[in-house]
C-alpha positions as CSV (number, residue, x, y, z in Angstrom):
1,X,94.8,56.5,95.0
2,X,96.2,60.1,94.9
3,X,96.1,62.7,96.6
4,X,93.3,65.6,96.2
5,X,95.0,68.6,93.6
6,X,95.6,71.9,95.2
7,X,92.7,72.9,92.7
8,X,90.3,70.7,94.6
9,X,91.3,71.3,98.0
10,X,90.7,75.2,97.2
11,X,87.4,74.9,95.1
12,X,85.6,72.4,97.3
13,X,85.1,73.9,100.2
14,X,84.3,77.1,98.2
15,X,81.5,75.4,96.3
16,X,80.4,73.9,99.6
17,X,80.9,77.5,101.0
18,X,78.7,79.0,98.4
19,X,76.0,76.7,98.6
20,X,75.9,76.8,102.4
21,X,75.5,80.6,101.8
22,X,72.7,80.4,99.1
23,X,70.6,78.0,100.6
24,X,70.7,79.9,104.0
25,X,69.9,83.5,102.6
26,X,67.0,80.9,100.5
27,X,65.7,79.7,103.7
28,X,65.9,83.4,105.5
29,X,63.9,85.5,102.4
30,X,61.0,82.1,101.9
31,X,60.1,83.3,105.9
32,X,60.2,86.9,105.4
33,X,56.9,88.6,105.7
34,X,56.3,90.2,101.7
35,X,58.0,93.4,101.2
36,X,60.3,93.4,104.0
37,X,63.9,94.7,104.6
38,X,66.2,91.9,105.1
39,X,68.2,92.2,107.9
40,X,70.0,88.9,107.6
41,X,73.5,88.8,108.2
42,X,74.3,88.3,105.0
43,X,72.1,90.8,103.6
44,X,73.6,93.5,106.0
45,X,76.6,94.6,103.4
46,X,75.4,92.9,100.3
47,X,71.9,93.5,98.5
48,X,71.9,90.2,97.1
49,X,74.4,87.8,98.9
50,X,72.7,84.9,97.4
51,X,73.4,86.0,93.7
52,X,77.2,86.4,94.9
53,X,76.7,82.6,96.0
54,X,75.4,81.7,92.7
55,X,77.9,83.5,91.0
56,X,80.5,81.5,93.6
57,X,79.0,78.3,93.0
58,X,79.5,78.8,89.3
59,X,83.1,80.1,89.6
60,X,84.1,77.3,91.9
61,X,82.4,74.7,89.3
62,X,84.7,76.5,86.4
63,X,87.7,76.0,88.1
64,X,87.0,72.5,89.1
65,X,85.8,71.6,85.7
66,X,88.7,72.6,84.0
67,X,90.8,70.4,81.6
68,X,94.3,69.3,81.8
69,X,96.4,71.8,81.0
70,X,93.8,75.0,81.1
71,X,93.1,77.2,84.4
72,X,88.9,77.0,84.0
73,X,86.6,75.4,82.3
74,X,85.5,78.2,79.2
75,X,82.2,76.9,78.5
76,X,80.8,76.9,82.6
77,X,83.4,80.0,83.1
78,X,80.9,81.3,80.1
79,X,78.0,80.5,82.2
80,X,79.8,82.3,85.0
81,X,79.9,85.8,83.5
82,X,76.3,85.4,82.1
83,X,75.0,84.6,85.2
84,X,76.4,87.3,86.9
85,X,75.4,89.9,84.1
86,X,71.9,88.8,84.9
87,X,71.8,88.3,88.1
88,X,73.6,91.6,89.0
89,X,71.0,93.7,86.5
90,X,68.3,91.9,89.2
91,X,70.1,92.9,92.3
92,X,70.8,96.6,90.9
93,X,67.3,96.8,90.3
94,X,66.7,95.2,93.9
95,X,68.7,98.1,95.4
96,X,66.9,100.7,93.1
97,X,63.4,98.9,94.8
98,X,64.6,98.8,98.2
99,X,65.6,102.5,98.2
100,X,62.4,103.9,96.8
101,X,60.6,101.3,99.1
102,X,62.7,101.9,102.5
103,X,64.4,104.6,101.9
104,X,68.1,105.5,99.9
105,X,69.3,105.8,103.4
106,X,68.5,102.0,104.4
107,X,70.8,100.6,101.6
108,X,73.4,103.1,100.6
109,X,75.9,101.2,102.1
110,X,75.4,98.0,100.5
111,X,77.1,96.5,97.7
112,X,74.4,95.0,94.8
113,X,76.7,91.8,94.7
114,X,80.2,91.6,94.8
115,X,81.6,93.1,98.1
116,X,84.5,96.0,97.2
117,X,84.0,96.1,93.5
118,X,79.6,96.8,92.8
C-alpha cells in the first residue's frame, strides 16, 4: 500500500468541504419561506455560496482526476469553467433580483460567487 499523494490529501477534504457546504446551504433555502432573504451564514458575504461549492466540488474533482504527469484533469477542468460561467450569470442575476426585491442596500456587500474576486 502507499501512502495518500499530497494531491489527495489537499483535494479530499476540499471536495468533502464543498459538498458539506452545498448540501447545507441546499437544506437551508428548501425550508425558506418563498421569496425570502437568506440570512444563512453562508449566504451573509456570498449571494450564492452554494454555486461557489459547486464550482469547488468541480475544481477539487479536476485536480483529483488528473493524469500522470498533468496538474488537472482538462476535460472536468472544462466542465469547471462552464459551470461557473453559468452558474455565476444565475447568481448575478440573483443579486440583480434580490436588490430590486429587498433593496440594493441588503446585498451591496455581497460577492455573487467567488469571495474577493465577483
Amino acid at each position: 500500500m502507499t501512502a495518500p499523494s499530497l494531491r489527495s490529501l489537499i483535494f479530499i477534504p476540499v471536495f468533502i468541504f464543498a459538498s458539506g457546504i452545498q448540501y447545507d446551504c441546499h437544506e437551508y433555502l428548501a425550508s425558506l419561506v418563498k421569496y425570502t432573504l437568506p440570512v444563512h451564514p453562508a449566504f451573509v458575504n456570498i449571494i450564492s455560496p452554494h454555486y461557489t461549492a459547486e464550482c469547488m466540488i468541480y475544481l477539487s474533482l479536476s485536480f483529483l482526476a488528473a493524469p500522470p504527469g498533468s496538474i488537472v484533469n482538462s476535460t472536468i477542468f472544462s466542465a469547471v469553467i462552464l459551470t461557473a460561467v453559468q452558474l455565476g450569470t444565475s447568481a448575478a442575476a440573483t443579486k440583480k433580483w434580490y436588490s430590486e426585491k429587498f433593496g440594493k442596500e441588503k446585498v451591496k456587500d455581497r460577492w455573487v460567487m467567488l469571495p474577493l474576486i465577483w
